[in-house]
N, C-alpha and C positions, 0 to 999 in steps of 0.2 A: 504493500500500500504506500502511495506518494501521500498522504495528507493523514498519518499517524497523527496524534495526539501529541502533545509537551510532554518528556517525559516527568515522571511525577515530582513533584516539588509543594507538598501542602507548608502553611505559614506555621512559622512556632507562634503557639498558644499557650498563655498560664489556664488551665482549666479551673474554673473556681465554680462548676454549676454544681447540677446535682451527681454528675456522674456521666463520663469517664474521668480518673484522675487524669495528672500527668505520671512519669512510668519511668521509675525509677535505671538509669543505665544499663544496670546489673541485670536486669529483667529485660531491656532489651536485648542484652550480649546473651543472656542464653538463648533468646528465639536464632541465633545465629549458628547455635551447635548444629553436628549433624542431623541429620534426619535418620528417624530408626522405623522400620515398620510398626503399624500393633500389635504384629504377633512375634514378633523378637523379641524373644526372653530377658535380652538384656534390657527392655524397653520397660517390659512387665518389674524388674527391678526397679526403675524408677517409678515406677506405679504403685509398687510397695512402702515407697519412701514416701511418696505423695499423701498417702492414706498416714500416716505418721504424721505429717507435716498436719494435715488438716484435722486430725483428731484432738493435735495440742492448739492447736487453732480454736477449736472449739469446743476444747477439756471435755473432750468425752473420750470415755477407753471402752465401752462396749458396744454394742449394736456395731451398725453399718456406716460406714462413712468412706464419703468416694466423689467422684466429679463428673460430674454431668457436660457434654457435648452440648453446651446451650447454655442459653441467656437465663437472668434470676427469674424471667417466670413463668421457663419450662421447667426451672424446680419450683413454685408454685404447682403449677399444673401438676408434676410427678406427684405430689404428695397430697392434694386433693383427691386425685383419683386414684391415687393406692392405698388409703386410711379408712376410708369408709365408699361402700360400692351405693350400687342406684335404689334409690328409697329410702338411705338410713339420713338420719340428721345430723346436720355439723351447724355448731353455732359460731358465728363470725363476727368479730368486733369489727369496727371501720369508722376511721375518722377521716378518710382522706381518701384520694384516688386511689391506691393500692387494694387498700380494704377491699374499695368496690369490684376493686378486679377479682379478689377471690371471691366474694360474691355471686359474681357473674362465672366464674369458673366452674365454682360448686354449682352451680343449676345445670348449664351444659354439660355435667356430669350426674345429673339427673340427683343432683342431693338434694334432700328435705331440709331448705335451709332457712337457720332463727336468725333475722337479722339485728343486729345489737349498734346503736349508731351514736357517735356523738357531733357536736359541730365541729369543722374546721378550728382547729389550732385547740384542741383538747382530744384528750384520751377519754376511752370508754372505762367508768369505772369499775374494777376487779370485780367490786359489791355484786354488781349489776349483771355480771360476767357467770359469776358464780350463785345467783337467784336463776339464771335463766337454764343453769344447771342440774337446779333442784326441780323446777317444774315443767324438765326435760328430760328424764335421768335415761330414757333412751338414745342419747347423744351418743355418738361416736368418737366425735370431733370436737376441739376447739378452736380455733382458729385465731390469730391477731399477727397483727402488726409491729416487730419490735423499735422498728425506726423505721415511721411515716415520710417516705421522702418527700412527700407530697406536700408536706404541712410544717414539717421538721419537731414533729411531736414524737417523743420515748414513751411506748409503752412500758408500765412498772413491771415484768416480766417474773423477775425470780420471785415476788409478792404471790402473783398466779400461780407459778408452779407451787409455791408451799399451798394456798388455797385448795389448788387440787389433788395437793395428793389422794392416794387413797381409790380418788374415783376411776372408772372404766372409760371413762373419754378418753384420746389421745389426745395433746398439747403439741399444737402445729405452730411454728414461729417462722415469719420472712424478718431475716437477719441480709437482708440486701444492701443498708446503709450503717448496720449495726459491725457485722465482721470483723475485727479489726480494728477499730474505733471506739470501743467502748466496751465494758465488761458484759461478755458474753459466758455462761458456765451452763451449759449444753445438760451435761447428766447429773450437776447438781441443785441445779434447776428444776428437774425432771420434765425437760423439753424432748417429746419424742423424735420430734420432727422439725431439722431446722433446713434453712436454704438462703444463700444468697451468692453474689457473682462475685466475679475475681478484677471488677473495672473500677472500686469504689476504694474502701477504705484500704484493701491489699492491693492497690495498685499495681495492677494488672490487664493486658489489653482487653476487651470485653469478648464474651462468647462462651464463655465457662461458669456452672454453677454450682459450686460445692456445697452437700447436703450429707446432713448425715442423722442417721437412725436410732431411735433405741433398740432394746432387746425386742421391749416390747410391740415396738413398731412394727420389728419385720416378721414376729409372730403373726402380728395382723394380717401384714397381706400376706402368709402362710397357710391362713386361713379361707384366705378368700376363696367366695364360691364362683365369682365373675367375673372374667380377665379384664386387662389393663391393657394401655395404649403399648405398644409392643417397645418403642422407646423410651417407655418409662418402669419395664419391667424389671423390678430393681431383683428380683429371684436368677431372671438371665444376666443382668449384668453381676451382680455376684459370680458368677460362670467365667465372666470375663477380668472380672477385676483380682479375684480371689481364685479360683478355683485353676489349680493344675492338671494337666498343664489348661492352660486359655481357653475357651468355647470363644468363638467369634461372635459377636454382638454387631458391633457399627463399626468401620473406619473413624478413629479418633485424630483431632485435632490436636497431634504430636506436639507441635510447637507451640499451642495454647497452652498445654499442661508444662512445657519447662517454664515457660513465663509463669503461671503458676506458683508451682514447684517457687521458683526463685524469690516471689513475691514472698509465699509463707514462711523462707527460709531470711529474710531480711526481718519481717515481722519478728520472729522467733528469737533471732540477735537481737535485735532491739529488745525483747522481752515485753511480754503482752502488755504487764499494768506499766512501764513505762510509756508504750507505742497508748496507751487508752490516757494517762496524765499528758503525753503532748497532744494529741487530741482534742484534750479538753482546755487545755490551755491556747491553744491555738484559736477555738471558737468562742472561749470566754473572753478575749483581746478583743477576736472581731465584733462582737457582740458587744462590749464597752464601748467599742469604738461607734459604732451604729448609733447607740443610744446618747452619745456626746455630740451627738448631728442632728440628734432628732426627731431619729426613725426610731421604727416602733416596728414589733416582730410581732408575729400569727402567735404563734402559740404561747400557749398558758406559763409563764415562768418555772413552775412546778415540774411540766413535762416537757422543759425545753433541749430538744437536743443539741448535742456540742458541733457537732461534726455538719448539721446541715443546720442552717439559717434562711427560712420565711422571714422574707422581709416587707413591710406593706408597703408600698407603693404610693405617693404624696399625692393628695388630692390635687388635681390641675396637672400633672407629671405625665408623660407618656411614657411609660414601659418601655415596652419595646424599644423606643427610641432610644433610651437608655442604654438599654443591651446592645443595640445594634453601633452604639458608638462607643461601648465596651473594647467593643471585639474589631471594632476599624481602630479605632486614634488608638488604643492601649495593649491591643493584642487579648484581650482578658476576656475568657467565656464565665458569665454567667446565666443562669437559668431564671424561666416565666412560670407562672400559674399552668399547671398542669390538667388537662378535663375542660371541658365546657361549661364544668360549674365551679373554676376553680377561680378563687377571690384573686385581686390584683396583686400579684406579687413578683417581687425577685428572690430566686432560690438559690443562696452562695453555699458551695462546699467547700469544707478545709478539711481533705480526705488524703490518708497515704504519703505520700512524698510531701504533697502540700501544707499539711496540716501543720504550718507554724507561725505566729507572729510574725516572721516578716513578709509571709506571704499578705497575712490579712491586713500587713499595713500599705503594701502593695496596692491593694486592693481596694482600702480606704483610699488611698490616694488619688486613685484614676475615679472614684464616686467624685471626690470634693472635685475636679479637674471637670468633670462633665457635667455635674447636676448641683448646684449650688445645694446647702445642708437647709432641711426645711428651718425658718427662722420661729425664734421664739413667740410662741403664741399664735402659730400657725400649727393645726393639727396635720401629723401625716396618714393619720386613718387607720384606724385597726379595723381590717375586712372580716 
């Protein structure tokens, strides 16, 4: 062909939205390793290490724990439709876009679903979580939210897990903004079922969802009487992940899993309650710093996450404009309101490699540079 394309050349961007981070060197030099097949033993050795890596990732040592060839909400999906089959009920918290998706996920999976809802920029309360429990005690499922990226709301998680002990429901958690970022303890929790991607706080390129199981979980779909999407049958990938020698399952995305792989092994050095104190430090800066300008955040102080910032948007302000002059004059992505019912916002991440104070002073910076700080006694809206 005479009239080829440019060869590629994208701009460097600071990523500050909700997700993809930016991606640590080290994590790009392994995508540079050889290529190994899926069925080279030596390849299933790092596959072994990988299961290591993500079980201290998210301190669990029993059940199933492994990586999904897909985005966080094909493990969404994996775990709605392999916890409980068509007709039983799963009750679902949801304060934000995400919620709604499982929501919506659980019905196309023909679940008997109890919707549980709070507004925009609050959590649904345990109380409430666990009454719907009692006057449902044929549940299956629980369902929530642990970081709302949508809203930038933390669900109280380990509170739920002791709430439920005991009961027969499983305890389903989207850990897609949590990973990494914030104290995550999987089996001591008593979280059956968690799941999120390898783009956010492990700073890693997207396309991978690591999830992992309790004992109890894969009992369940042991059990089950009605198969599952064949990409989500976590019985066959055990076959493949675990099981010698290998059962072929899928062509896996080799080079996603050393980015992976590398991402959790830098988390790991760093040491988890460190990597979750810079974190939280990184988003408590930017968050002072918001609030010393005069913005004002979605969510509830109470359940306010560190890692992802709703930010409301000044009355008279255009948005988008905002963003769009972000990302020309400063190089710098940040994120919109997410859904068609999603209130006016900018959604900042300080996730992974980014998550430090000088990134968020960065970032305040290019704010004051484009959008004057709303002045005193001018409100800028809580949506």
């Amino acid at each position: 062909m005479s009239d080829l394309p440019a060869p590629l050349n994208p701009p460097e961007r600071l990523l500050c939205g909700p997700g993809p981070s930016n991606i640590d060197p080290r994590v790009l030099e392994a995508m540079r390793l050889p290529m190994l097949g899926h069925l080279d033993p030596d390849f299933h050795k790092i596959l072994e290490d990988l299961i290591e890596l993500l079980k201290a990732a998210y301190r669990r040592s029993d059940g199933f724990t492994i990586a999904l060839s897909a985005s966080g909400t094909s493990g969404m999906e994996a775990g709605l439709a392999s916890l409980a089959e068509p007709g039983e009920t799963a009750i679902v918290a949801s304060c934000g876009f995400f919620g709604n998706r499982m929501i919506d996920i659980a019905r196309r999976h023909r679940l008997n679903v109890i919707e549980l809802r709070a507004p925009f920029g609050q959590a649904v309360p345990n109380d409430q979580i666990v009454e719907a429990l009692a006057d449902h005690p044929e549940a299956r499922l629980v369902a929530v939210v642990h970081a709302e990226t949508s809203t930038g709301v933390a669900h109280p998680l380990e509170q739920l897990g002791e709430a439920m002990r005991g009961s027969d429901a499983l305890l389903l958690a989207d850990c897609v903004t949590s990973l990494g970022g914030m104290p995550l303890e999987a089996e001591g929790w008593g979280v059956d079922y968690c799941y999120s991607c390898s783009q956010k706080c492990l700073g890693a390129p997207p396309g991978i969802s690591p999830v992992s199981l309790s004992e109890r979980a894969m009992e369940r779909i042991r059990a089950r009487t009605q198969p599952v999407p064949f990409s989500f049958d976590f019985e066959q990938l055990a076959r493949y992940w675990v099981g010698r020698p290998a059962v072929y399952h899928h062509t896996t995305p080799n080079t996603q899993y050393y980015a992976l792989y590398e991402g959790l092994r830098l988390a790991l050095e760093e040491g988890l309650e460190a990597r979750w104190a810079r974190h939280a430090e990184a988003g408590a800066h930017l968050q002072a710093g918001l609030a010393d300008r005069g913005y004002r955040l979605l969510a509830d102080p109470e359940v306010q996450l560190a890692q992802l910032s709703a930010v409301c948007v000044p009355e008279g302000v255009d948005g988008k404009d905002v963003q769009m002059r972000l990302l020309r004059e400063h190089s710098i992505e940040v994120g919109g309101g997410l859904g068609p019912d999603a209130p006016d916002i900018w959604r900042i991440g300080m996730m992974g490699t980014n998550a430090h104070t000088e990134t968020a002073d960065r970032l305040l910076e290019a704010f004051d540079a484009v959008l004057e700080s709303p002045r005193e006694g001018v409100s800028a809206g809580r949506a």
